[in-house]
PyMOL Python script that loads the backbone (N, CA, C, O; Angstrom):
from pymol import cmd

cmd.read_pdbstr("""\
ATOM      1  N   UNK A   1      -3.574 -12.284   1.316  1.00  0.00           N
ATOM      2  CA  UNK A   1      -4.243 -12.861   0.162  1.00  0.00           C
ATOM      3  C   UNK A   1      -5.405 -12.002  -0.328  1.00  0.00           C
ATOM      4  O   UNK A   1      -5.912 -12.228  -1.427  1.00  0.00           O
ATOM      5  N   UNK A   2      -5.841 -11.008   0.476  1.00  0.00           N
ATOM      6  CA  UNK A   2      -6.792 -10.171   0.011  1.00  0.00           C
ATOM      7  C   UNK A   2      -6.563  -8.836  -0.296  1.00  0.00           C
ATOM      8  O   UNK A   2      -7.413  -7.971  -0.084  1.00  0.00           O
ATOM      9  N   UNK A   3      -5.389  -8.589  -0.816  1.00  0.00           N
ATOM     10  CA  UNK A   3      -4.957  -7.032  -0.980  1.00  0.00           C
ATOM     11  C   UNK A   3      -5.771  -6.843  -2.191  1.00  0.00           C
ATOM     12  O   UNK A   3      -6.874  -6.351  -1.952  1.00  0.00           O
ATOM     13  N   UNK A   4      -5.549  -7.076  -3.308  1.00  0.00           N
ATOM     14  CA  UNK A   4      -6.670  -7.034  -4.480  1.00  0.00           C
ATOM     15  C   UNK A   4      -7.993  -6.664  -4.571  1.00  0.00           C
ATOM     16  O   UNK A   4      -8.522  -6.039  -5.490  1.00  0.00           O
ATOM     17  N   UNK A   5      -8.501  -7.090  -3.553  1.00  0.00           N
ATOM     18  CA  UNK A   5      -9.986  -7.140  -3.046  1.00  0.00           C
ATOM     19  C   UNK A   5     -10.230  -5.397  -2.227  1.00  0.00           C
ATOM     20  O   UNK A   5     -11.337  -4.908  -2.000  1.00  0.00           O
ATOM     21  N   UNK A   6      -9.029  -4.805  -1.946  1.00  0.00           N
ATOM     22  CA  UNK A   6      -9.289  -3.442  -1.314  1.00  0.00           C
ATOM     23  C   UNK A   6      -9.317  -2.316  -2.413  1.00  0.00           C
ATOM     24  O   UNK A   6      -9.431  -1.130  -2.102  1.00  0.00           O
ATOM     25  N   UNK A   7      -9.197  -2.790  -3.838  1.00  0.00           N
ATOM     26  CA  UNK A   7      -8.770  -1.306  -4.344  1.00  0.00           C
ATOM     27  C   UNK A   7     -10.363  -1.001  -4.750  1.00  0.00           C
ATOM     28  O   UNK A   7     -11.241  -1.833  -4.982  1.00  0.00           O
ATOM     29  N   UNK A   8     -10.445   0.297  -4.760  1.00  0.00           N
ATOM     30  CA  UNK A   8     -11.713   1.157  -5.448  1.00  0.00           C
ATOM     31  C   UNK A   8     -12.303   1.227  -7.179  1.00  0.00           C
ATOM     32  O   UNK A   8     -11.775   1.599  -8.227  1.00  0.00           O
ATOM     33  N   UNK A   9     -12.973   0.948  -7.002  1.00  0.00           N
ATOM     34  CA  UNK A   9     -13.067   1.088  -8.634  1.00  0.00           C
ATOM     35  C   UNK A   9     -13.587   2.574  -9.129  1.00  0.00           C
ATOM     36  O   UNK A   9     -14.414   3.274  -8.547  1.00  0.00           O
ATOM     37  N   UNK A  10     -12.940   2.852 -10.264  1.00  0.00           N
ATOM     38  CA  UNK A  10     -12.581   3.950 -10.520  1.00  0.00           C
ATOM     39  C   UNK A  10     -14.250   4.109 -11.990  1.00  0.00           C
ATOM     40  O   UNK A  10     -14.871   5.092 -12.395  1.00  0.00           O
ATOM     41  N   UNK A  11     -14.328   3.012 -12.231  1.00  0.00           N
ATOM     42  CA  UNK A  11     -15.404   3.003 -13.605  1.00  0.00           C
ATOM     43  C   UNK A  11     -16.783   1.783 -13.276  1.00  0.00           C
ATOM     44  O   UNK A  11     -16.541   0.662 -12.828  1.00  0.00           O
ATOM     45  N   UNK A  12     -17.525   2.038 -13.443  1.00  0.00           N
ATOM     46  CA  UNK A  12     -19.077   1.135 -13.768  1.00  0.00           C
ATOM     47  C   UNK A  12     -18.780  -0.503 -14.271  1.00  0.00           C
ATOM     48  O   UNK A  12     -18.816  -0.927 -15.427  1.00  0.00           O
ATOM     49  N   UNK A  13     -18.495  -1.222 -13.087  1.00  0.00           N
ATOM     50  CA  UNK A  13     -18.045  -2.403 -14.268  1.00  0.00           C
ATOM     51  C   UNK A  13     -19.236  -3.708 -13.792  1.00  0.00           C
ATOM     52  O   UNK A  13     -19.389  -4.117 -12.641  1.00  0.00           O
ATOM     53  N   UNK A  14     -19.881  -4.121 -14.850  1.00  0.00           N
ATOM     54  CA  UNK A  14     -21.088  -5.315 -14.812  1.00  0.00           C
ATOM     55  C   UNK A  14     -20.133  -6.579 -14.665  1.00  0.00           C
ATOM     56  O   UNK A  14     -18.935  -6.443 -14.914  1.00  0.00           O
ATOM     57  N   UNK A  15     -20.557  -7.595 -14.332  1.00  0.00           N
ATOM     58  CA  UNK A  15     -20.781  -9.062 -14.603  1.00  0.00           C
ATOM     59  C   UNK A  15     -22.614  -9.775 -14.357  1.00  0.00           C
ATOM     60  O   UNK A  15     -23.666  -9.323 -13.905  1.00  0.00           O
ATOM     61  N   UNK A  16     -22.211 -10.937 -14.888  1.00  0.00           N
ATOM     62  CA  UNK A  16     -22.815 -11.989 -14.476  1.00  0.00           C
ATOM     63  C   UNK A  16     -23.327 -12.339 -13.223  1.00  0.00           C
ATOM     64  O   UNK A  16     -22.637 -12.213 -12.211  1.00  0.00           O
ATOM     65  N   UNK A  17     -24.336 -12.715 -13.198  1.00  0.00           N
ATOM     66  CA  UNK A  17     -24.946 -13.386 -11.206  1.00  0.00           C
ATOM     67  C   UNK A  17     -23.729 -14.216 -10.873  1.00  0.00           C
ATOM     68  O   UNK A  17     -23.111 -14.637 -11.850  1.00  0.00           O
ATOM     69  N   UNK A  18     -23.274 -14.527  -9.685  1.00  0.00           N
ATOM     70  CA  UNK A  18     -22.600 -15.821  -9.421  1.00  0.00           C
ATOM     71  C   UNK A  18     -23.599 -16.838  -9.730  1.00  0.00           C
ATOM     72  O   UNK A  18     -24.732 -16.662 -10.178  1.00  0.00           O
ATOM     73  N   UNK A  19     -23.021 -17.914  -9.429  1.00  0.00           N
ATOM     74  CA  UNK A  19     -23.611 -19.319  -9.414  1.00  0.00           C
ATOM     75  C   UNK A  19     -24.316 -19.315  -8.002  1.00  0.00           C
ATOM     76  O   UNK A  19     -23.777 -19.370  -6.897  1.00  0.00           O
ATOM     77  N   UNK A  20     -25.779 -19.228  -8.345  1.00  0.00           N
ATOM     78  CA  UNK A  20     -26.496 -19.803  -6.736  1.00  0.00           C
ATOM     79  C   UNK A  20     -27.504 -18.362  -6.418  1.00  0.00           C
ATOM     80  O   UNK A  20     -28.530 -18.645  -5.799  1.00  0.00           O
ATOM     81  N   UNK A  21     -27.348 -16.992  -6.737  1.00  0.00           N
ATOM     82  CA  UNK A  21     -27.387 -16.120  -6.463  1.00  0.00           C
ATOM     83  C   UNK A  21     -28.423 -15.404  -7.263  1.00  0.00           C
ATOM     84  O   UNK A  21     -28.783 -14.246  -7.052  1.00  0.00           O
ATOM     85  N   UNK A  22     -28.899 -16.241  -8.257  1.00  0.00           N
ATOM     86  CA  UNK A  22     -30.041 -15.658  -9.079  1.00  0.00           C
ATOM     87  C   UNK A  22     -31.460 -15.523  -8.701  1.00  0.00           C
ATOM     88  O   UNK A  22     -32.004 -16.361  -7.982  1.00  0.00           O
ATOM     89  N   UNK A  23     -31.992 -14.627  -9.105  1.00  0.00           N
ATOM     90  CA  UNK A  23     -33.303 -15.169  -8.254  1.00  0.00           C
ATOM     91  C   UNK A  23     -34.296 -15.405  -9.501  1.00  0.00           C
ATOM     92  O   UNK A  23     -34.313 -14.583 -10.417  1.00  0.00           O
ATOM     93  N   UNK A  24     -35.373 -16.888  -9.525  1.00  0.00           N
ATOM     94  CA  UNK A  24     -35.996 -17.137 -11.117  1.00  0.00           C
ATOM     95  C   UNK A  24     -36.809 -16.029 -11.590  1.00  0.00           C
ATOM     96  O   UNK A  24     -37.629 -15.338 -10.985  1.00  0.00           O
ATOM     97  N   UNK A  25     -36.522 -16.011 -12.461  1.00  0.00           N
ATOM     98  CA  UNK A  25     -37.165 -14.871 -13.542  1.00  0.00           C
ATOM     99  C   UNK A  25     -36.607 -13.627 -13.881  1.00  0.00           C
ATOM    100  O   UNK A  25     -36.930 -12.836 -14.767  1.00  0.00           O
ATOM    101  N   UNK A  26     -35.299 -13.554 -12.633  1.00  0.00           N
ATOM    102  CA  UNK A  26     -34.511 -12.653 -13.101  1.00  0.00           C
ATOM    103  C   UNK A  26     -32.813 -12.985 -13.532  1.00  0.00           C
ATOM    104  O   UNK A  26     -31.986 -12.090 -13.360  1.00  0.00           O
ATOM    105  N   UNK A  27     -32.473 -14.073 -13.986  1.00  0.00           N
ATOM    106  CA  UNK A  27     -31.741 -14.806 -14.546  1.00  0.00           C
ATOM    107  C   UNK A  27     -30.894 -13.773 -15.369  1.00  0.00           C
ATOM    108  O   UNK A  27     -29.680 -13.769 -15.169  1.00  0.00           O
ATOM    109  N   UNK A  28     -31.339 -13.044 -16.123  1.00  0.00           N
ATOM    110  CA  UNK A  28     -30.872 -12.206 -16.928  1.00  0.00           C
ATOM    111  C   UNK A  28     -30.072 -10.836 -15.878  1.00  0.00           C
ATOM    112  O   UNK A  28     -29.065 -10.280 -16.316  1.00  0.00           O
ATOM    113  N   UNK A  29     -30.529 -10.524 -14.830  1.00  0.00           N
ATOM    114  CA  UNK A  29     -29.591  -9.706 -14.283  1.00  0.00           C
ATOM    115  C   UNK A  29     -28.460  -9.695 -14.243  1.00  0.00           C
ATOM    116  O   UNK A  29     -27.857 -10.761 -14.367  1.00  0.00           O
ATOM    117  N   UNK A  30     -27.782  -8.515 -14.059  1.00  0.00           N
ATOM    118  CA  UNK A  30     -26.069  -8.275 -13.421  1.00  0.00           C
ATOM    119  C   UNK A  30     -25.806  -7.751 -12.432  1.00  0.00           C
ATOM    120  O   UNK A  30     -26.688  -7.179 -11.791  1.00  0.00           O
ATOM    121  N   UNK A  31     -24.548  -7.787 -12.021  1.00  0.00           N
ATOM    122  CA  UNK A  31     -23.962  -7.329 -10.679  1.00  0.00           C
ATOM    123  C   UNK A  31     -23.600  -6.307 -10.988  1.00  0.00           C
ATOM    124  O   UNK A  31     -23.551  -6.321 -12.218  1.00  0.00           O
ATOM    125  N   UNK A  32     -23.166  -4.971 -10.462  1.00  0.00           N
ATOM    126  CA  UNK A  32     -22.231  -3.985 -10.071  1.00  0.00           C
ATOM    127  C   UNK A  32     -21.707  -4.091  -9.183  1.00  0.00           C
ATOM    128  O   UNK A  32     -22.119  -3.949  -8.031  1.00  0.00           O
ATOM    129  N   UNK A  33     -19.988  -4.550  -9.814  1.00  0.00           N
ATOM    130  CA  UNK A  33     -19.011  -4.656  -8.645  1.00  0.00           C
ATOM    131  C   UNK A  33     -18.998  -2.916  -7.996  1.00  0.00           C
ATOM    132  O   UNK A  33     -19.378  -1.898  -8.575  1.00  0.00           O
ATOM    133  N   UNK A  34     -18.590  -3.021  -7.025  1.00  0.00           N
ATOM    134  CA  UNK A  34     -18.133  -1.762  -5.933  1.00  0.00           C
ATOM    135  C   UNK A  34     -16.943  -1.849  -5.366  1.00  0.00           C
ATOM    136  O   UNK A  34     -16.477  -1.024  -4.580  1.00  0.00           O
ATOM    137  N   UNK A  35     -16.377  -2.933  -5.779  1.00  0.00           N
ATOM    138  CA  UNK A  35     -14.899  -3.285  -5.086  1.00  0.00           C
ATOM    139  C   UNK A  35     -14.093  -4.186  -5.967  1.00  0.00           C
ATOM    140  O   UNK A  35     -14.702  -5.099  -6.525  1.00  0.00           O
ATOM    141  N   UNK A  36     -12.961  -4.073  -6.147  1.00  0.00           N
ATOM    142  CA  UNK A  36     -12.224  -5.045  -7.059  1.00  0.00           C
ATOM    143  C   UNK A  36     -12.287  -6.733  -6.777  1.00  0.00           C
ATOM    144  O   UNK A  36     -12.415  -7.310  -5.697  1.00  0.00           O
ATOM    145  N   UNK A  37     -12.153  -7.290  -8.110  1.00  0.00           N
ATOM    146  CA  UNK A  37     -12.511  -8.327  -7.830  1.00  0.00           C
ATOM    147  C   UNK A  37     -10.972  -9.562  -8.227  1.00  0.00           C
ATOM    148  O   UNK A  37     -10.371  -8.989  -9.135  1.00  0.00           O
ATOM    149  N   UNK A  38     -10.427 -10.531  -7.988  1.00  0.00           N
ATOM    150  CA  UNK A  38      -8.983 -11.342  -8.158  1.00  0.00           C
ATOM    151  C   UNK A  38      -9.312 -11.317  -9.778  1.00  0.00           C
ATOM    152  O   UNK A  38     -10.494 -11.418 -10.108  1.00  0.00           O
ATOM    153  N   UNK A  39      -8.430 -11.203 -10.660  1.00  0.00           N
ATOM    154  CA  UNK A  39      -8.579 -11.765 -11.704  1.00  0.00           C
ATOM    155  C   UNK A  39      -9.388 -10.314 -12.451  1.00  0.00           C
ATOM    156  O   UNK A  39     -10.064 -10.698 -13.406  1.00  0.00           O
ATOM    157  N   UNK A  40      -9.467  -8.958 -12.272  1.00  0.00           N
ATOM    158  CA  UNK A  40     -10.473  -8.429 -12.984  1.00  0.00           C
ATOM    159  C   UNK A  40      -8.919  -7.489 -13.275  1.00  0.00           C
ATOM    160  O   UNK A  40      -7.980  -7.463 -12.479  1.00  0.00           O
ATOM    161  N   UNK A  41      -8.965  -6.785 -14.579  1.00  0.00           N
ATOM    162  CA  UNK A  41      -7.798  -6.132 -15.179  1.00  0.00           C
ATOM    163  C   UNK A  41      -7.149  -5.094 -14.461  1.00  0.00           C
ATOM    164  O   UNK A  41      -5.971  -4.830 -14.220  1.00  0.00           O
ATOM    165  N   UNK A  42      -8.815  -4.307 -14.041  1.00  0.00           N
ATOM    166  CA  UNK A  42      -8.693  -2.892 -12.669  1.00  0.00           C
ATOM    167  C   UNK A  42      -7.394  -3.461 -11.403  1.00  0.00           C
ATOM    168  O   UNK A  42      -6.295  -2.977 -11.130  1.00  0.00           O
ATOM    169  N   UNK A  43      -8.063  -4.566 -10.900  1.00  0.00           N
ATOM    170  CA  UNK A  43      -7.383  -4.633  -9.341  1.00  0.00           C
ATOM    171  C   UNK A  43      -6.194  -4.265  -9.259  1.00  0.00           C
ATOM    172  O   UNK A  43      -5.977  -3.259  -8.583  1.00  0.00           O
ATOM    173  N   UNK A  44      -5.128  -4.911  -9.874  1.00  0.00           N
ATOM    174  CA  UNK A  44      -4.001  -4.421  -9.357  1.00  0.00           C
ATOM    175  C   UNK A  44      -3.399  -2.946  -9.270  1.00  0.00           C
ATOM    176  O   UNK A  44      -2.831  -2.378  -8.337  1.00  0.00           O
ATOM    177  N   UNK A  45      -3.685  -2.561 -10.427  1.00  0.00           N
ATOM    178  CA  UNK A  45      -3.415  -1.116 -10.667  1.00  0.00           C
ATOM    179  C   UNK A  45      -4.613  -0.123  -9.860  1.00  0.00           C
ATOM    180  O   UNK A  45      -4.542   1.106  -9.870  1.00  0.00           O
ATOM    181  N   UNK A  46      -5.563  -0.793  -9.260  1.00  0.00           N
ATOM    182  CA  UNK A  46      -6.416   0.108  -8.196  1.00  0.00           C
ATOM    183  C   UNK A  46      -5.740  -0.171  -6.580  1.00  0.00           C
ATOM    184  O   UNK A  46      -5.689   0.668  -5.681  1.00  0.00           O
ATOM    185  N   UNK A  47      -5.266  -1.555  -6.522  1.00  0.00           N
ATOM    186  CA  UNK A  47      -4.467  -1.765  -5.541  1.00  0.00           C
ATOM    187  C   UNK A  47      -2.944  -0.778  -5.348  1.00  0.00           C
ATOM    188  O   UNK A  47      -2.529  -0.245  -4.319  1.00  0.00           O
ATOM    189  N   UNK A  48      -2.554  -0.778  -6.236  1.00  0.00           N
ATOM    190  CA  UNK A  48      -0.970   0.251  -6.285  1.00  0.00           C
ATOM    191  C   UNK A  48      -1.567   1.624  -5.817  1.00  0.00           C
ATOM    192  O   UNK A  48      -1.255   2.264  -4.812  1.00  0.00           O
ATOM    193  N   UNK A  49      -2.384   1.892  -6.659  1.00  0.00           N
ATOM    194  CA  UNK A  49      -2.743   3.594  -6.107  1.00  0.00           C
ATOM    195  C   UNK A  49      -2.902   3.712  -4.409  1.00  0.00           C
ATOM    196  O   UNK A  49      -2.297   4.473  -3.654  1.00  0.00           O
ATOM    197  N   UNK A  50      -3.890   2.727  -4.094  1.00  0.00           N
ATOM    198  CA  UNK A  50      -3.873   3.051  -3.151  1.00  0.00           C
ATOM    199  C   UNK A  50      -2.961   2.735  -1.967  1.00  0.00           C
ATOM    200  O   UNK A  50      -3.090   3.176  -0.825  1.00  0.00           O
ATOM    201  N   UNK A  51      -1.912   1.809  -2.467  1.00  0.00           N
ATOM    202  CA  UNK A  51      -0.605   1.317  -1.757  1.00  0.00           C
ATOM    203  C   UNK A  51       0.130   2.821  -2.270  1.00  0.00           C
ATOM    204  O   UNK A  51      -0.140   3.465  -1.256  1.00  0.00           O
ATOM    205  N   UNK A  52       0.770   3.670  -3.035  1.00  0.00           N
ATOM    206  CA  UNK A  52       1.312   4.453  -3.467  1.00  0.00           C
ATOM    207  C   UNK A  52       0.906   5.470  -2.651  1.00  0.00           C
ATOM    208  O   UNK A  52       1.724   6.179  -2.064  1.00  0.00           O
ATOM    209  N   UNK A  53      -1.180   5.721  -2.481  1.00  0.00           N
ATOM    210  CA  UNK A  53      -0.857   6.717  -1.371  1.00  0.00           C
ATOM    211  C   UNK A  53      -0.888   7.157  -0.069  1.00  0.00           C
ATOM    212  O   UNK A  53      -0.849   8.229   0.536  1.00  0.00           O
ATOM    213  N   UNK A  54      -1.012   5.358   0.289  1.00  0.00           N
ATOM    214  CA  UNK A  54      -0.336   5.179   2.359  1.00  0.00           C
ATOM    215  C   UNK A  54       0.713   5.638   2.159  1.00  0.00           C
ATOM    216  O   UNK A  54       0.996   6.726   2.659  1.00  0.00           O
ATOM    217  N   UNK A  55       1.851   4.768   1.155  1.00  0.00           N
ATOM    218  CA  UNK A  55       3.502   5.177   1.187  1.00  0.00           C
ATOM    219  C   UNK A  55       3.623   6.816   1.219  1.00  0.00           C
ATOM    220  O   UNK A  55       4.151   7.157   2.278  1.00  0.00           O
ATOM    221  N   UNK A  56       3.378   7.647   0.595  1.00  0.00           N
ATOM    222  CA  UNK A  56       3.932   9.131   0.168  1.00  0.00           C
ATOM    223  C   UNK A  56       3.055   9.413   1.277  1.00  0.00           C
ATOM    224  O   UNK A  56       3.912   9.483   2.158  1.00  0.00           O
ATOM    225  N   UNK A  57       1.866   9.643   1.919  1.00  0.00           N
ATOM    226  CA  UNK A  57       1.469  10.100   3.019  1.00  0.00           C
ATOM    227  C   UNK A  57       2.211   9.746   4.293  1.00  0.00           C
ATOM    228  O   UNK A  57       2.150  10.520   5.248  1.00  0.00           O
ATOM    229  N   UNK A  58       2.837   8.736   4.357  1.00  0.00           N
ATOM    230  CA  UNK A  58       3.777   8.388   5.362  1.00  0.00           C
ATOM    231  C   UNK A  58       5.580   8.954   5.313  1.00  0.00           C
ATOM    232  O   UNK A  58       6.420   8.750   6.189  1.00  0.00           O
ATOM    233  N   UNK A  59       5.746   9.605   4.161  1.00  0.00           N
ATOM    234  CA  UNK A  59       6.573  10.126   4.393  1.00  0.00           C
ATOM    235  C   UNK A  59       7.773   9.427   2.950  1.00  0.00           C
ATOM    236  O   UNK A  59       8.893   9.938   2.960  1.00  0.00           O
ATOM    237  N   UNK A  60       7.602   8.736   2.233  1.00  0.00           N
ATOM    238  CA  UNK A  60       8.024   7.962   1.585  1.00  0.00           C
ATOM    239  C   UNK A  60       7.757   8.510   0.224  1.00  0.00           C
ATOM    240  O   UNK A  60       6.781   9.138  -0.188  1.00  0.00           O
ATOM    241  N   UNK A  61       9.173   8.016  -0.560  1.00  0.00           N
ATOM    242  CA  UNK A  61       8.832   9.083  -1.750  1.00  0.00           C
ATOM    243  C   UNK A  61       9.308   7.716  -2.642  1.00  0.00           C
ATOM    244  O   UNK A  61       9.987   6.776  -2.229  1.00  0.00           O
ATOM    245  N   UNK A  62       8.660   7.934  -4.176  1.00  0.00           N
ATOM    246  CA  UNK A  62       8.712   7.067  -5.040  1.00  0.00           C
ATOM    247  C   UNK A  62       9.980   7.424  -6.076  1.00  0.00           C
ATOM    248  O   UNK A  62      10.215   8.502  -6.621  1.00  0.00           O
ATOM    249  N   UNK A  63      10.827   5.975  -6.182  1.00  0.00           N
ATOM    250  CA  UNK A  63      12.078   6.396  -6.937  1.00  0.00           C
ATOM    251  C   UNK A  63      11.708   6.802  -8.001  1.00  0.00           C
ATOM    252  O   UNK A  63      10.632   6.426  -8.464  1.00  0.00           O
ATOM    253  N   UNK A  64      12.572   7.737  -8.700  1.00  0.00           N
ATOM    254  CA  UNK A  64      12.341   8.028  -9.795  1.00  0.00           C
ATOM    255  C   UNK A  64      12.784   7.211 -10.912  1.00  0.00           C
ATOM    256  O   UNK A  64      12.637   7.773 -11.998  1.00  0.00           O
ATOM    257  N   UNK A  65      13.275   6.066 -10.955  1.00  0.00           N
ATOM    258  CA  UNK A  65      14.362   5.107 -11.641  1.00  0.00           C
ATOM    259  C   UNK A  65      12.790   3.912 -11.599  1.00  0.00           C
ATOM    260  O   UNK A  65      12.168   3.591 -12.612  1.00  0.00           O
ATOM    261  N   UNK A  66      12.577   3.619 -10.698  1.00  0.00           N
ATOM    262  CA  UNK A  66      11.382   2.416 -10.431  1.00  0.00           C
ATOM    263  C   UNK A  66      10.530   2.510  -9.654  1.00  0.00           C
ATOM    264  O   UNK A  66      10.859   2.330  -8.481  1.00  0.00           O
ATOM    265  N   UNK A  67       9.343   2.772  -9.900  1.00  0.00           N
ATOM    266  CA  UNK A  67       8.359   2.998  -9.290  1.00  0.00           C
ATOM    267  C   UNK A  67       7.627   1.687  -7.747  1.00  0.00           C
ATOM    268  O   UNK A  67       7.117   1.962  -6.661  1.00  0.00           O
ATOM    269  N   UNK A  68       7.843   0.734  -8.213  1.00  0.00           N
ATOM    270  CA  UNK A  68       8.290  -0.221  -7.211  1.00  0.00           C
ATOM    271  C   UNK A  68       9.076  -0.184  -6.171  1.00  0.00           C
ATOM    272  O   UNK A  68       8.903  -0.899  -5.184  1.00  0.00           O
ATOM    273  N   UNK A  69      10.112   0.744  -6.312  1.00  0.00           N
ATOM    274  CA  UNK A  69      10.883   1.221  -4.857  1.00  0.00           C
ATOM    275  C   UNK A  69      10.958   2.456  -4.539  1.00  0.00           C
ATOM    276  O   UNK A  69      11.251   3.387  -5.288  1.00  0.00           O
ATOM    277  N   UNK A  70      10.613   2.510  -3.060  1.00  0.00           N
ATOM    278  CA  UNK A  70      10.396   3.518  -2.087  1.00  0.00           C
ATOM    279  C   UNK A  70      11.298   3.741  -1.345  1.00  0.00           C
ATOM    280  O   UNK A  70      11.993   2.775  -1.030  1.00  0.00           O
ATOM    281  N   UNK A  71      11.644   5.124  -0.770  1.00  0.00           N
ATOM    282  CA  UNK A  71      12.538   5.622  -0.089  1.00  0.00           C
ATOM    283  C   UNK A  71      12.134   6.297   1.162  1.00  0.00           C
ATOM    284  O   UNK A  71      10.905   6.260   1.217  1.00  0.00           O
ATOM    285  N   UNK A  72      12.669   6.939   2.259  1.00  0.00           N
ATOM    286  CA  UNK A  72      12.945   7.532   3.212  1.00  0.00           C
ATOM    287  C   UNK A  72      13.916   7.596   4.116  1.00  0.00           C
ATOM    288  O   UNK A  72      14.519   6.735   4.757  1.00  0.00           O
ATOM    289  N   UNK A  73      13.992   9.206   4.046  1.00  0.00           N
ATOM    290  CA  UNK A  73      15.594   9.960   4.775  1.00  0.00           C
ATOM    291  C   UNK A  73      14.750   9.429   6.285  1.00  0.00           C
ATOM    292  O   UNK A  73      13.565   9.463   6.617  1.00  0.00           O
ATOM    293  N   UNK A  74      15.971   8.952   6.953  1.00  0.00           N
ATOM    294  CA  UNK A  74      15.444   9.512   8.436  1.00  0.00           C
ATOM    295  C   UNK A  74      16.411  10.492   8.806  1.00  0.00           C
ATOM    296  O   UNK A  74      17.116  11.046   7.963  1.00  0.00           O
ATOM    297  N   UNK A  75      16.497  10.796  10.352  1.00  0.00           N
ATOM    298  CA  UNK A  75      16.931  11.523  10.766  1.00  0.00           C
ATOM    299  C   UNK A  75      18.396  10.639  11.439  1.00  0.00           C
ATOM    300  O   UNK A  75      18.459   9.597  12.090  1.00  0.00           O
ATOM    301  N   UNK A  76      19.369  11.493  10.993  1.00  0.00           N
ATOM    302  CA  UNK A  76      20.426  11.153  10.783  1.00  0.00           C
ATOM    303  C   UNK A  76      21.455  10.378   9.719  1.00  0.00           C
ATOM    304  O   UNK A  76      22.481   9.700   9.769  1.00  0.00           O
ATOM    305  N   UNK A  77      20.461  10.947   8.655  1.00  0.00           N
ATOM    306  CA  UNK A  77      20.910  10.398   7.509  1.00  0.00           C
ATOM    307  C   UNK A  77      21.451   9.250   6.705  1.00  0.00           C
ATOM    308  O   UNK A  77      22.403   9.183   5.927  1.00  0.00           O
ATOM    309  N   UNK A  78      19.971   7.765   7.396  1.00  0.00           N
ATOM    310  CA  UNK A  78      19.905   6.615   7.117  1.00  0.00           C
ATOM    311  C   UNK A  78      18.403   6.610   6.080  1.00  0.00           C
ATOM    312  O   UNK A  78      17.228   6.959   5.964  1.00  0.00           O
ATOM    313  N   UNK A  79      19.202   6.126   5.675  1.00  0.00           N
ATOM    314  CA  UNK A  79      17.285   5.716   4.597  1.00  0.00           C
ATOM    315  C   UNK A  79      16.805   4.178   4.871  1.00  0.00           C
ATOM    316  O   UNK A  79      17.582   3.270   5.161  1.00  0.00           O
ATOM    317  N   UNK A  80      15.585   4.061   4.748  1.00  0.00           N
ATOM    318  CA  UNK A  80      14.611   2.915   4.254  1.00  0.00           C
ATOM    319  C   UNK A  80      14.346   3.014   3.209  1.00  0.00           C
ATOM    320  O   UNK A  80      13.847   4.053   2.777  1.00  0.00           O
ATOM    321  N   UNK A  81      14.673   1.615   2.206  1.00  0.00           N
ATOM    322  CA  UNK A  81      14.093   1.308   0.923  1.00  0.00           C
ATOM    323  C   UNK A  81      13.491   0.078   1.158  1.00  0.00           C
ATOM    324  O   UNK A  81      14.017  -0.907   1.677  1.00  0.00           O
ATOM    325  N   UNK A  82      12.036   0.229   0.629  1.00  0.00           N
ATOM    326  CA  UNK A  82      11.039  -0.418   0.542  1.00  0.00           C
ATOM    327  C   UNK A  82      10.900  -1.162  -1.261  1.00  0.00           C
ATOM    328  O   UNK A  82      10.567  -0.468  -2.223  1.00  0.00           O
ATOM    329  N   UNK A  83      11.142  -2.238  -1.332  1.00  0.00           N
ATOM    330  CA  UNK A  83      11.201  -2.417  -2.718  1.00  0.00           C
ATOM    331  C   UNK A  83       9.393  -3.490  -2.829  1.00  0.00           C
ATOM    332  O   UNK A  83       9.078  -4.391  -2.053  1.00  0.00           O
ATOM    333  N   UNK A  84       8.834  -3.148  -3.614  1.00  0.00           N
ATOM    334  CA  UNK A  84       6.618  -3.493  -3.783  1.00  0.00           C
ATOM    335  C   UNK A  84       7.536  -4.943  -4.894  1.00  0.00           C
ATOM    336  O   UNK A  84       8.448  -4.771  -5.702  1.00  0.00           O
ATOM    337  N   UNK A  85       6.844  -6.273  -4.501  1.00  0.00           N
ATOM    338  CA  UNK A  85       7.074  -7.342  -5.339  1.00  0.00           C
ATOM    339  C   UNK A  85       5.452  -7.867  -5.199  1.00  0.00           C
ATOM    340  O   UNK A  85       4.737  -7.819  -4.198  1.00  0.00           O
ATOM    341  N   UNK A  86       5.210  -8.254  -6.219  1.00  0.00           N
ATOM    342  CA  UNK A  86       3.936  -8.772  -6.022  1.00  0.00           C
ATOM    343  C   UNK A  86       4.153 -10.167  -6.746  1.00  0.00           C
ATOM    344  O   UNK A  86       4.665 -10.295  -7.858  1.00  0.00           O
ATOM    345  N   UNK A  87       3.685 -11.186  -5.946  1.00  0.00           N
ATOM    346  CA  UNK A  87       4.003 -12.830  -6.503  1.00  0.00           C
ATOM    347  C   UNK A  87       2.389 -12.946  -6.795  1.00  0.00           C
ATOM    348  O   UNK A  87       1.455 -12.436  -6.176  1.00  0.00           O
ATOM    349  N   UNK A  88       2.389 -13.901  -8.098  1.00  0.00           N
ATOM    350  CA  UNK A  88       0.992 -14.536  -8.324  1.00  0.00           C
ATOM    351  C   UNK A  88      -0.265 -13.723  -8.604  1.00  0.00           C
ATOM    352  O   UNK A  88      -1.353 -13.407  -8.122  1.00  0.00           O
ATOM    353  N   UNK A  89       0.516 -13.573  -9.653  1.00  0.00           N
ATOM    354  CA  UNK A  89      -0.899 -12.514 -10.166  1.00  0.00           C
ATOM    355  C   UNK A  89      -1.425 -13.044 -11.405  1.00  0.00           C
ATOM    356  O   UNK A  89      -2.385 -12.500 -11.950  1.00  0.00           O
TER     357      UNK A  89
END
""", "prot")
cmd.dss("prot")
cmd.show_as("cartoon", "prot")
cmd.util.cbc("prot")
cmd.orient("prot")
C-alpha cells in the first residue's frame, strides 16, 4: 500500500500545512514535499522509474510492444515474464 510513497521527486513541489501542523502566526506557510505523496500527479510515474530500474538492473529487459511487461532469458532457454498491473490509482 505504500509503493507510491517511495518515488523521488524529480521538481520543487509546495502544498499547504496539514491540518494540526501549523504553528500560529505562521499559518501562511508551506511544505516541501521530498517524497511522493498518494494522489499527487508525480507519484506514479516516479514510482515506475524507479520500479523500471530494479527490473533492468536485475537483468530484465522491457518489452518493446508494452512497457508493462518484462522479460528474462535464463539459462537454458526459459524466460520469465513479469507483466506491472497497478489496481487503484
Amino acid at each position: 500500500k505504500t509503493a507510491f510513497l517511495n518515488g523521488d521527486l524529480q521538481e520543487e513541489i509546495y502544498m499547504k500545512q496539514p491540518e494540526g501542523y501549523s504553528i500560529t502566526g505562521e499559518e501562511d506557510h508551506v511544505c516541501r514535499l521530498k517524497k511522493s505523496l498518494y494522489r499527487l500527479k508525480q507519484s506514479l510515474r516516479q514510482w515506475y522509474k524507479k520500479f523500471d530500474t530494479f527490473m533492468i538492473r536485475n537483468s530484465y529487459k522491457r518489452s518493446k510492444f508494452d512497457c508493462r511487461v518484462y522479460l528474462r532469458k535464463l539459462q537454458g532457454g526459459n524466460y520469465i515474464y513479469l507483466l506491472l498491473y497497478v489496481d487503484d490509482m
